[in-house]
N, C-alpha and C positions, 0 to 999 in steps of 0.2 A: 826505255826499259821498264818494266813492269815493275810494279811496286815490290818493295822488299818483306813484307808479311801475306799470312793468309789472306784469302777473299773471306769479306765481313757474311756471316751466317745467315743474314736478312737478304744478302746480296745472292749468294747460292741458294738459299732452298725458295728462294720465289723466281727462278729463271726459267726460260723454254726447255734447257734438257729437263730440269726436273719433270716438268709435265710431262713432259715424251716418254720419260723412263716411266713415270707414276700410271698413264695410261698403256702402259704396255706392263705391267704390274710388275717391274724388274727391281726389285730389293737389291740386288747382287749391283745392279747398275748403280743404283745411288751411293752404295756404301763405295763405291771405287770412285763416283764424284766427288764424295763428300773427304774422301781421302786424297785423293790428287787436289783437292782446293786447301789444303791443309801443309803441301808439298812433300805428303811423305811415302814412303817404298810398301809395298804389302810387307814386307819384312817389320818398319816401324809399327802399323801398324797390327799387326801380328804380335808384337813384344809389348803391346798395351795391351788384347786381350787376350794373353797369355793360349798362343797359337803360332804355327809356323808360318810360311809366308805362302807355301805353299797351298795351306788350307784357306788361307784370306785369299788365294786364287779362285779355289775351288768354290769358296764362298759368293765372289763378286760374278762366277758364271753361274751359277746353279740357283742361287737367289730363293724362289720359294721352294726350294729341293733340300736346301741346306737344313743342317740346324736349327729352329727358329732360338733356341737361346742365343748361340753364337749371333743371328743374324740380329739379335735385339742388342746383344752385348756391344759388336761394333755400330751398329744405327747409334747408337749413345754414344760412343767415342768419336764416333766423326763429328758429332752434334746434331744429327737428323731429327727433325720433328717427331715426335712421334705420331701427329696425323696423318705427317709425309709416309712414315712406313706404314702406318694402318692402311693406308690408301693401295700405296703397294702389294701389300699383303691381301687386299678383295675385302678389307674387313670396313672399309667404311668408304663413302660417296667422297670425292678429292673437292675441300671446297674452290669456289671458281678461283681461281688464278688470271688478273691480267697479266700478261707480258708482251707489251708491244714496244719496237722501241722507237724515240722520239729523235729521232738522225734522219736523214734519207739515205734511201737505198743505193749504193753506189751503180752509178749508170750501165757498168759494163757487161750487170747481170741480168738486166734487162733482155728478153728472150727478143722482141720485133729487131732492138736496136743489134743484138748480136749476128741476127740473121742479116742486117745491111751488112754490117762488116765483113761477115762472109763474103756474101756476094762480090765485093769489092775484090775479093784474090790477091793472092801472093806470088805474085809473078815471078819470082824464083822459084822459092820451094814446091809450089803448087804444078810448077810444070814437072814434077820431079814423083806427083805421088798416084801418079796411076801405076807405074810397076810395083809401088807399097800394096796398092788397093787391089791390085790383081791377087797378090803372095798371101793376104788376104783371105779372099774369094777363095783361091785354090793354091794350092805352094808349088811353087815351082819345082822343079828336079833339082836336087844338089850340085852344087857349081862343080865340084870335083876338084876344090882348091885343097892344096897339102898344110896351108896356115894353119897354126895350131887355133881352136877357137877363142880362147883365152886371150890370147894376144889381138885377133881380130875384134876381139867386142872392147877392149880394152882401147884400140883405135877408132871404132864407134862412137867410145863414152866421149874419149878426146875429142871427136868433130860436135860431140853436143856441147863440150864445154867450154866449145873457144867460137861456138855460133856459125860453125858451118853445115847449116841445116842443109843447104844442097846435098853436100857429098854425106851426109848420113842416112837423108833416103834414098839416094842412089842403094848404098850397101846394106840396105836393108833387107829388101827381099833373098839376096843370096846368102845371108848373113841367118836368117830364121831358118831358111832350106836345110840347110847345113846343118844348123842346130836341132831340127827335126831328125835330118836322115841320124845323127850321134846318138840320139835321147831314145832311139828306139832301142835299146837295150834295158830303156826303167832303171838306171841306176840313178842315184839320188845325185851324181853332180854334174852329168848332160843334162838331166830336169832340172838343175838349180839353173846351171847356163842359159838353157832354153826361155826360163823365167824370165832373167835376168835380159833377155833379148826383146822379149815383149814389154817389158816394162821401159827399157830403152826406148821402144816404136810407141807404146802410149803416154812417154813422157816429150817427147819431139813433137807428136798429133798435136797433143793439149797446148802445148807452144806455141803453133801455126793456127789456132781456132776450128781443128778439125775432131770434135769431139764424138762424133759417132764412131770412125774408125779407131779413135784412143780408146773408147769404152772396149769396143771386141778385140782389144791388143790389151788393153786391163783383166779383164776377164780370164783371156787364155793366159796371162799370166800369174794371177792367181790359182788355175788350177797344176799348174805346173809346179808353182812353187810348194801346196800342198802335197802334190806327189814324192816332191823330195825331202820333204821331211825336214827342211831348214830354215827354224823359225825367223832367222834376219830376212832370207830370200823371200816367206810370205810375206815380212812386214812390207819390204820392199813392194809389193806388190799390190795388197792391201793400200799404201800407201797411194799409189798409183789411181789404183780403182775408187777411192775414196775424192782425190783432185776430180776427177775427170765424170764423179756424181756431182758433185756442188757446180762444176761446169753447167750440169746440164736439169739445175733445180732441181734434185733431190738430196735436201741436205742433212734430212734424218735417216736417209739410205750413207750419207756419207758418213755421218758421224759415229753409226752404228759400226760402219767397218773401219772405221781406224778408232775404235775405241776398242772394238774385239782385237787389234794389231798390236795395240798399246799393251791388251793383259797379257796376250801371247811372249810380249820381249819378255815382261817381266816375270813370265815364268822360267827362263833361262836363269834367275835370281842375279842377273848384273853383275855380275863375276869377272866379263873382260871388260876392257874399253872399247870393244866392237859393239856390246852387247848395250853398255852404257851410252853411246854415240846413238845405237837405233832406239832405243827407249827417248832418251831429247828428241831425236825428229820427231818420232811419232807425237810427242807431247806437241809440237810445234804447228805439228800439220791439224792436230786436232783442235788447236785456238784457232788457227785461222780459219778453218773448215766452221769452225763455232760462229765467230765471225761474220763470216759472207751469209749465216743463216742471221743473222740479228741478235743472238745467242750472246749480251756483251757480257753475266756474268761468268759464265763458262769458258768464252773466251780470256777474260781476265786472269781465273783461276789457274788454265794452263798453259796460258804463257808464265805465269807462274812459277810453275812445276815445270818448267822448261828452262827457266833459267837454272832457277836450284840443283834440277839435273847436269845442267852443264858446266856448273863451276870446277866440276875435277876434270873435265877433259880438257889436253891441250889447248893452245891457241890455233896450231898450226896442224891438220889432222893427218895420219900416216900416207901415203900414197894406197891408191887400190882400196882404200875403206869404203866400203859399202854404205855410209851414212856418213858424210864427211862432214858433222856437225863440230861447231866451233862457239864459243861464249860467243863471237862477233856475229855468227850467221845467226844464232838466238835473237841478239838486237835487231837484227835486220827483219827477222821474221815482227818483232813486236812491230816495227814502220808498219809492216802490212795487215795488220792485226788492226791496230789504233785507225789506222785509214780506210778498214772494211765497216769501221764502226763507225766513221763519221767526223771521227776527233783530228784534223790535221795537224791541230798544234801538239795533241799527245805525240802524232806521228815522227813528227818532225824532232822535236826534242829525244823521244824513244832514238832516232838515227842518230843526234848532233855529233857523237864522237864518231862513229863510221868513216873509213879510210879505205879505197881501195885495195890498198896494199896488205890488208886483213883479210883479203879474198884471194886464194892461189890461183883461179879461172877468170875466162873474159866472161863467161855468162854472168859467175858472181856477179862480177864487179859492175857489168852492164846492167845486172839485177838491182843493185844498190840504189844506182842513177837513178833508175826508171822507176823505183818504188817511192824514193824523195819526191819524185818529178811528181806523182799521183799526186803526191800530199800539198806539192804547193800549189797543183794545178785546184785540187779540190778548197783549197784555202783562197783560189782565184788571184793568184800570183803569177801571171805571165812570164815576168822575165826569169825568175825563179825556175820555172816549170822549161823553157828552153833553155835557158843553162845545163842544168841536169842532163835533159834527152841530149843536149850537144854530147856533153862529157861521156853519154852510155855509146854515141853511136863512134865514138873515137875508141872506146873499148873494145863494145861488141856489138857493131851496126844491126846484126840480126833481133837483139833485143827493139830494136825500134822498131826496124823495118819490116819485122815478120811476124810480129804479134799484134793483134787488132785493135785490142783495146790500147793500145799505145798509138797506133797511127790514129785512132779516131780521136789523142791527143793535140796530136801533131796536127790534122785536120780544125782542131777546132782554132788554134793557135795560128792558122792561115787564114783560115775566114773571119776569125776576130778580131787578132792582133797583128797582120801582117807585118807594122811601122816596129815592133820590138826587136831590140838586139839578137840575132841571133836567130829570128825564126828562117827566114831565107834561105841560111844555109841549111837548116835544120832540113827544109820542105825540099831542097837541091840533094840533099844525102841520103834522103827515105826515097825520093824518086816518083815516077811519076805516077806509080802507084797508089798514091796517097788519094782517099775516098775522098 
């Protein structure tokens, strides 16, 4: 779990987003770092320098547009240097900043080594996404099914969540069709739907290692979701398109968009627990997204601001929420957080209380296994690391079986340790597909 105060101030204004943001001269950016590393709401800080929450919106997009009093007043409350903001501001040369960080790079990002895994194929789902990749290309004609849409994508989400990646790209192409032939009206909840379908198709892509066709399922659903005007359905989407950049090394294109996703919740002002649920994810996706770029104080920061956010929500999240964030899925995000950065024994300890039964799906709970498994396999703990993939693929075998960088676990775990407990069955249950 992330530490229980702020990120230390030497620790935030000397990291890669700050450069990123100082070289893109974005004041508005920093002042929303330096507040989310702080763990507090534009509302708190708006109530320190006497503003509403709205205008510390206004302020963190607009940046050298704003106010420059305002934007000095909160640079000071957050604790911004003020060379940090001069730099910002075009008023003075940023002096050099190393930020490199002293971990290795987790293997799986590696672009040669991704492209093996490709190649290697999903002989389930892979036989399944040429009709994806067609609907695609061109969309099919509308099935002419009387199912209400709602219902049908809500049977979608279920085949994503219990790992049956087959039958969700089988229904995928007539499942967009549909949702196209509905949305041509332009009203804002056949476009929320429609979003809502693509962000489905590029969250299943990005699963199976197919990130070129998750990108233009990201994409169009982003614009879809702008159409309709519902800032969960863009986060949602944003969301989406934000995974499926860091997929494919660009991680200051990723961060940009869910950090733009992150201001958009909170300009809703947190009013429900829908609204509070999609503000935690975004927090969550944006550490780890931080993360996989080497980014470890920013990362740190918010996961941070991830937990903080998530202590009022349930344990247990409503059915049909559109962010089904939970204090438990928080810790489980920090595993993947701590494990992008290098740290196994952070990782591992960040999971130690994690309990299947804290996760209402098989992806969860298969997600749990498999992110433990990373952390012991990166800590070079064999039996450790097939315990876990046993336990994910008795869950949710598609977590093993259908994601790459997890078979080229299970692969290394054949070749190295075959004589361990457990790997046998491990290599007999992923099949023969295993690189």
């Amino acid at each position: 779990m992330a530490s229980g105060g702020p990120v230390r101030a030497d620790q935030l204004w000397n990291s890669g987003a700050v450069r990123t943001l100082v070289a893109a001269q974005d004041p508005g950016g920093l002042i929303r770092l330096g507040r989310l590393g702080h763990g507090w709401h534009q509302a708190e800080l708006g109530s320190r320098i006497g503003c509403s929450a709205s205008t510390v919106s206004r302020l963190e997009q607009q940046g050298r547009r704003a106010d420059l009093n305002l934007v000095r007043h909160a640079a000071r409350e957050v604790g911004m240097p003020m060379y940090v903001l001069a730099a910002s501001l075009g008023l003075v040369v940023p002096p050099a900043t190393r930020v490199a960080p002293d971990w290795p790079r987790c293997p799986e990002e590696d672009p040669m080594r991704r492209r093996s895994l490709l190649a290697a194929g999903l002989a389930g789902p892979a036989a399944l996404l040429g009709g994806l990749e067609d609907a695609l290309a061109s969309m099919p004609d509308p099935t002419g099914s009387s199912a209400p849409l709602d219902g049908r994508l809500a049977v979608a989400r279920a085949h994503f969540d219990a790992g049956r990646h087959d039958k969700l790209l089988a229904s995928l192409p007539g499942l967009l069709a549909d949702a196209h032939h509905v949305a041509r009206t332009r009203e804002p909840l056949p476009l929320a739907r429609l979003s809502a379908a693509y962000s489905l198709a590029s969250q299943v892509l990005t699963k199976i290692g197919r990130y070129e066709q998750s990108r233009l399922s990201a994409d169009r659903a982003t614009v879809y979701a702008d159409w309709s005007g519902s800032p969960l359905v863009a986060a949602a989407a944003a969301r989406e398109l934000s995974i499926v950049l860091r997929h494919q090394d660009q991680p200051v294109s990723a961060q940009r968009h869910i950090l733009d996703a992150v201001s958009k919740v909170e300009e809703t002002g947190l009013r429900t627990d829908a609204q509070a649920a999609a503000y935690a994810q975004m927090l969550c996706t944006t550490s780890y997204t931080a993360a996989r770029a080497g980014d470890r104080d920013q990362a740190t920061a918010m996961i941070h601001a991830a937990t903080l956010a998530a202590r009022a929500l349930p344990q247990e999240a409503p059915t049909g929420r559109l962010f089904p964030i939970t204090p438990a899925a928080v810790d489980l995000y920090a595993v993947g957080v701590h494990w992008a950065l290098g740290d196994a024994g952070a990782a591992l300890e960040a999971g130690r209380r994690l309990r299947t039964e804290q996760f209402p799906t098989a992806e969860r709970k298969g997600r749990m296994h498999t992110d433990l498994a990373r952390a012991w396999w990166q800590w070079v703990k064999p039996e450790q690391t097939a315990a876990e993939l046993l336990a994910a693929v008795r869950v949710s075998p598609a977590e093993v079986r259908d994601r790459p960088a997890i078979r080229n676990i299970v692969t290394g775990l054949r070749t190295r340790h075959a004589q361990v407990p457990g790997v046998r069955a491990l290599v007999a249950a992923v099949g023969k597909g295993t690189p």
